[in-house]
KEBA-187586 format. One record per residue (C-alpha): residue number from 1; residue in three letters; x, y, z. Coordinates in steps of 0.2 Angstrom, whole numbers, plus 5000, padded with zeros to 4 digits. Layout:
# KEBA-187586
(site NUM; ALA; (X; Y; Z))
...
***
This chain:
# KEBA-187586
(site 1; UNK; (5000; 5000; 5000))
(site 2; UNK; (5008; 5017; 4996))
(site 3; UNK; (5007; 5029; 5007))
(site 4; UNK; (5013; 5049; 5010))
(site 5; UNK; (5015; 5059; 5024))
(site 6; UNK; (5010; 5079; 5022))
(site 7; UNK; (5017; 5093; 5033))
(site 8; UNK; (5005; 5109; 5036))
(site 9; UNK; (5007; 5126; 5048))
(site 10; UNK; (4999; 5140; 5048))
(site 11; UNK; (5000; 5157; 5060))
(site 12; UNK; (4988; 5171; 5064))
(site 13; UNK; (4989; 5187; 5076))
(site 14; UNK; (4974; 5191; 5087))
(site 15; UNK; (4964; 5205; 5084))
(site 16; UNK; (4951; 5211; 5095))
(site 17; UNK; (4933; 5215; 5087))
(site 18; UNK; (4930; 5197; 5075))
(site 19; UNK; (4925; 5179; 5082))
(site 20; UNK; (4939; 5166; 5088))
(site 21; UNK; (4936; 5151; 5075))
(site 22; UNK; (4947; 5136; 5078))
(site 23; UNK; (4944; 5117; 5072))
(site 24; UNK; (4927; 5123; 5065))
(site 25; UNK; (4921; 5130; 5080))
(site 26; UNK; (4917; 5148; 5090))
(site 27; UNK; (4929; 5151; 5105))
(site 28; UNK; (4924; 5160; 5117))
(site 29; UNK; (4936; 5173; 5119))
(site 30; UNK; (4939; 5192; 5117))
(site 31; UNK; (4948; 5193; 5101))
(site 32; UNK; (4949; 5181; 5087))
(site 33; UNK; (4963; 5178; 5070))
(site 34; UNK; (4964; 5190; 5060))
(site 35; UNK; (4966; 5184; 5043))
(site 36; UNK; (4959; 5187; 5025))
(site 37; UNK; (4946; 5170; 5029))
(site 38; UNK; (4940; 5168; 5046))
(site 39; UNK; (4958; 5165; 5052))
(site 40; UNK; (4955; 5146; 5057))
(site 41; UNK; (4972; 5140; 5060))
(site 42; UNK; (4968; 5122; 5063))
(site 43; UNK; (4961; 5120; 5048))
(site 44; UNK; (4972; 5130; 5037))
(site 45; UNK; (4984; 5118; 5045))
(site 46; UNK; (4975; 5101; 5039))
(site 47; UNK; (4972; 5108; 5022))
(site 48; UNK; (4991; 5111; 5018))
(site 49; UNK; (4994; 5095; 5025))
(site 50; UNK; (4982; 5085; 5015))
(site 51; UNK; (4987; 5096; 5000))
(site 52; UNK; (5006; 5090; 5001))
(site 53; UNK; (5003; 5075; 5005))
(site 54; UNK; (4999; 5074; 4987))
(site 55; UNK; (5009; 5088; 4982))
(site 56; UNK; (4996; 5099; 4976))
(site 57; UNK; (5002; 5116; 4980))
(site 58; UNK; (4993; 5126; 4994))
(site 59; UNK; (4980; 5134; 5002))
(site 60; UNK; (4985; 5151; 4989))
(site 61; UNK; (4984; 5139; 4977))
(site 62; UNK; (4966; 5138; 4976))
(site 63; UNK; (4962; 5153; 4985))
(site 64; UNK; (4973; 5166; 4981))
(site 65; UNK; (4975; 5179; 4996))
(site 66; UNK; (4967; 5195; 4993))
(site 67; UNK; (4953; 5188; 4983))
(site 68; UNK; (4936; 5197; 4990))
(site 69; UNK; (4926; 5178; 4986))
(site 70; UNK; (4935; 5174; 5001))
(site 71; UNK; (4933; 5189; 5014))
(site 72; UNK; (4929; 5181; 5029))
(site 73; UNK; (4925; 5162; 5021))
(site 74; UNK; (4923; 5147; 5031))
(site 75; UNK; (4938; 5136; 5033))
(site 76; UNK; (4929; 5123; 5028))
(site 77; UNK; (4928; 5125; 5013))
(site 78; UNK; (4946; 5126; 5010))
(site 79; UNK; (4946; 5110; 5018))
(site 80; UNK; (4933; 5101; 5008))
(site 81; UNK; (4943; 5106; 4992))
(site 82; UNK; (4959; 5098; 4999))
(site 83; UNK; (4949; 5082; 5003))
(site 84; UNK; (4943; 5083; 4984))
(site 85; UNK; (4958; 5082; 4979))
(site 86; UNK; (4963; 5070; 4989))
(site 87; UNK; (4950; 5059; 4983))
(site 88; UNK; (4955; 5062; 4963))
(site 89; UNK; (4973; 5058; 4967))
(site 90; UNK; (4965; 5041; 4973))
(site 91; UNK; (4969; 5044; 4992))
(site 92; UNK; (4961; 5041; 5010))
(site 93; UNK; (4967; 5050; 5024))
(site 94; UNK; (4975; 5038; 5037))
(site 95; UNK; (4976; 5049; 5052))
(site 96; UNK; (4981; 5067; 5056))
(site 97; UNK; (4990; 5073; 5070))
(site 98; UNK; (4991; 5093; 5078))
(site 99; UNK; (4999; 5105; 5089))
(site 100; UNK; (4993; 5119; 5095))
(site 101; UNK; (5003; 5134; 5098))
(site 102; UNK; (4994; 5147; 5109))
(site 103; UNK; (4990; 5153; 5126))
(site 104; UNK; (4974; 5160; 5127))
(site 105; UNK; (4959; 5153; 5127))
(site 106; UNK; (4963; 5133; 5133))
(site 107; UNK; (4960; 5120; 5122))
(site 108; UNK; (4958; 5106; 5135))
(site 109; UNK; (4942; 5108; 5140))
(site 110; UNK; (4934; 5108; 5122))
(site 111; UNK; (4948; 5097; 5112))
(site 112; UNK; (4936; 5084; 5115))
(site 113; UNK; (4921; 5093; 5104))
(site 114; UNK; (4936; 5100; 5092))
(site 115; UNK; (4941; 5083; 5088))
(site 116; UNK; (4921; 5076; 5084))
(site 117; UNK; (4921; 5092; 5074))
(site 118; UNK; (4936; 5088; 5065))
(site 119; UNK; (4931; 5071; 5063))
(site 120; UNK; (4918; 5078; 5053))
(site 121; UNK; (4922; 5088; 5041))
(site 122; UNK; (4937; 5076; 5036))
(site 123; UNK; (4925; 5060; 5035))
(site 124; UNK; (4936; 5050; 5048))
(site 125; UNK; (4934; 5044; 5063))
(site 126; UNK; (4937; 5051; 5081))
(site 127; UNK; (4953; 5040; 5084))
(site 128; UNK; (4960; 5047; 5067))
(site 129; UNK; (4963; 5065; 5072))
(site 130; UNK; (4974; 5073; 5086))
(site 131; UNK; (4973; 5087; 5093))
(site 132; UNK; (4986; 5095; 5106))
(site 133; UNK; (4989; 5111; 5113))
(site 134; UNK; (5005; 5120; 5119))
(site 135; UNK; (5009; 5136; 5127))
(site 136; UNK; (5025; 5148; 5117))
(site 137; UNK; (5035; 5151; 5133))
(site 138; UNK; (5051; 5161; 5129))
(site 139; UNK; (5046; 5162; 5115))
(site 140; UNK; (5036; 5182; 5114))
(site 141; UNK; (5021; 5175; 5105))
(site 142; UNK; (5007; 5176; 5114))
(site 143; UNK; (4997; 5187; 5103))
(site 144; UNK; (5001; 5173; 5091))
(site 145; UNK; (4992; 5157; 5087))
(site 146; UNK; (5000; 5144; 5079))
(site 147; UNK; (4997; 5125; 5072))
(site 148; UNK; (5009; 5111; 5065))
(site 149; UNK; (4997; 5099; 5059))
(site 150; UNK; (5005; 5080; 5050))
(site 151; UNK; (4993; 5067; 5039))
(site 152; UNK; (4996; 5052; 5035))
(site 153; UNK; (4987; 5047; 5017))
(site 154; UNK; (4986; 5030; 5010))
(site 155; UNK; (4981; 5026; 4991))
(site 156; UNK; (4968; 5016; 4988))
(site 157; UNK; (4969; 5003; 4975))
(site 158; UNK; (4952; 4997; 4975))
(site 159; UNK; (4939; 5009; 4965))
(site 160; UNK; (4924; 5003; 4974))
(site 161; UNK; (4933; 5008; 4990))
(site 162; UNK; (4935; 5028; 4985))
(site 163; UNK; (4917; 5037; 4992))
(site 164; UNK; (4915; 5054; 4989))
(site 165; UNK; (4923; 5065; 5005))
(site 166; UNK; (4912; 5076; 5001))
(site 167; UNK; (4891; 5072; 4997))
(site 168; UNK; (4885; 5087; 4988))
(site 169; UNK; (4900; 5096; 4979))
(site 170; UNK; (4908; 5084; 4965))
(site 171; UNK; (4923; 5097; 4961))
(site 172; UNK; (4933; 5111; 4962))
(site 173; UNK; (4921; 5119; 4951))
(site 174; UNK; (4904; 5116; 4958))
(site 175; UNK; (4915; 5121; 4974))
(site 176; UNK; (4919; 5138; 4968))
(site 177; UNK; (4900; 5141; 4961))
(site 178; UNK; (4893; 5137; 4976))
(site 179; UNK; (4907; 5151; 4986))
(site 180; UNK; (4902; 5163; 4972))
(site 181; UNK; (4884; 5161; 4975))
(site 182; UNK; (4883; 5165; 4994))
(site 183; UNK; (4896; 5176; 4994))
(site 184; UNK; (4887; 5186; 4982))
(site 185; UNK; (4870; 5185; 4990))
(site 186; UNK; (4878; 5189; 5008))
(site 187; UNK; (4892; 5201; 5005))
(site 188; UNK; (4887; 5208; 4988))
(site 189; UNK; (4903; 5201; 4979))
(site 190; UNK; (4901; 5201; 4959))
(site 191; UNK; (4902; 5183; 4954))
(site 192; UNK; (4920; 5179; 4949))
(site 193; UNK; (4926; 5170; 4936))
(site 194; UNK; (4942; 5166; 4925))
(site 195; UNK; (4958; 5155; 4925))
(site 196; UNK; (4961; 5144; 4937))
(site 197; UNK; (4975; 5155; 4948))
(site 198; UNK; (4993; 5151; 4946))
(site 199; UNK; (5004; 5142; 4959))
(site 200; UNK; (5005; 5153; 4973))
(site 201; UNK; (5015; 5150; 4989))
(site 202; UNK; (5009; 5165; 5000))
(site 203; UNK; (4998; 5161; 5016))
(site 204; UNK; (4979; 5161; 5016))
(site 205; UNK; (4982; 5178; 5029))
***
């Protein structure tokens, strides 16, 4: 069975005034990440992870920094497309593993709920995703949150075998439709639409 290991970190400042979003959830908490999406570190993480695990480039990538179709999008989303193109590479995700890096709010008390939440959106089981937390002592960044995140993927050589990791989007296309759509019916963003962007490596931020 071949398998592949991908690496993802991510990084976003606090900023006072917007929700905390991590794993897919609301912290509560005085100030949140600020970031071009909705600054959820975790699974900014996850997604560059399962994206180099198959070597498929990056969050910017897909979703180039800047670009007003993503103001404030959902994580998810970025995490859905990664899954998509885990699934038409012809790989299952085997387990992932992450790190924290933060001290405010503690993730103790809800990693529980994170990891269910997780669990979810990726199409796994519980006992397939980690999630750890750590303080930066010494290191002046606790206005800072950070997260490593590892996954391990494994192909799958029986067709049968590949589901969809996602029910109601089929691709990347009907992905972006369906972001171009709300975000132009909630933010008043004109629908978008040209080449596919060009290999980017700057963060999601």
């Amino acid at each position: 069975m071949d398998t592949r290991i991908g690496f993802g970190w991510d990084s976003h400042a606090f900023k006072a005034g917007i929700p905390l979003r991590i794993g897919g959830m609301t912290l509560e908490h005085p100030e949140g990440l600020a970031g071009h999406s909705d600054g959820d570190v975790l699974l900014h993480a996850i997604t560059d992870a399962l994206l180099g695990a198959i070597a498929a480039g990056d969050i910017g990538s897909f979703f180039p920094p800047g670009d007003p179709r993503w103001k404030d999008a959902d994580s998810a989303i970025f995490l859905k497309l990664a899954l998509e193109e885990l699934q038409h590479a012809g790989y299952r995700i085997v387990n992932v593993d992450t790190t924290l890096v933060l001290t405010a709010p503690k993730i103790g008390p809800v990693a529980g709920e994170m990891r269910s939440r997780v669990a979810d959106l990726l199409g796994v089981e519980v006992d397939q995703v980690s999630i750890k937390a750590k303080t930066p002592e010494g290191m002046n960044l606790d206005h800072v949150a950070q997260c490593h995140a590892v996954a391990l993927v494994e192909q799958v050589t029986d067709p049968d075998e590949l589901k969809s990791m996602s029910a109601v989007i089929e691709s990347q296309k009907q992905l972006e439709d369906v972001v171009d759509d709300l975000l132009a019916s909630v933010h008043g963003v004109p629908k978008k639409r040209g080449e596919p962007p060009v290999y980017d490596t700057e963060d999601i931020t």
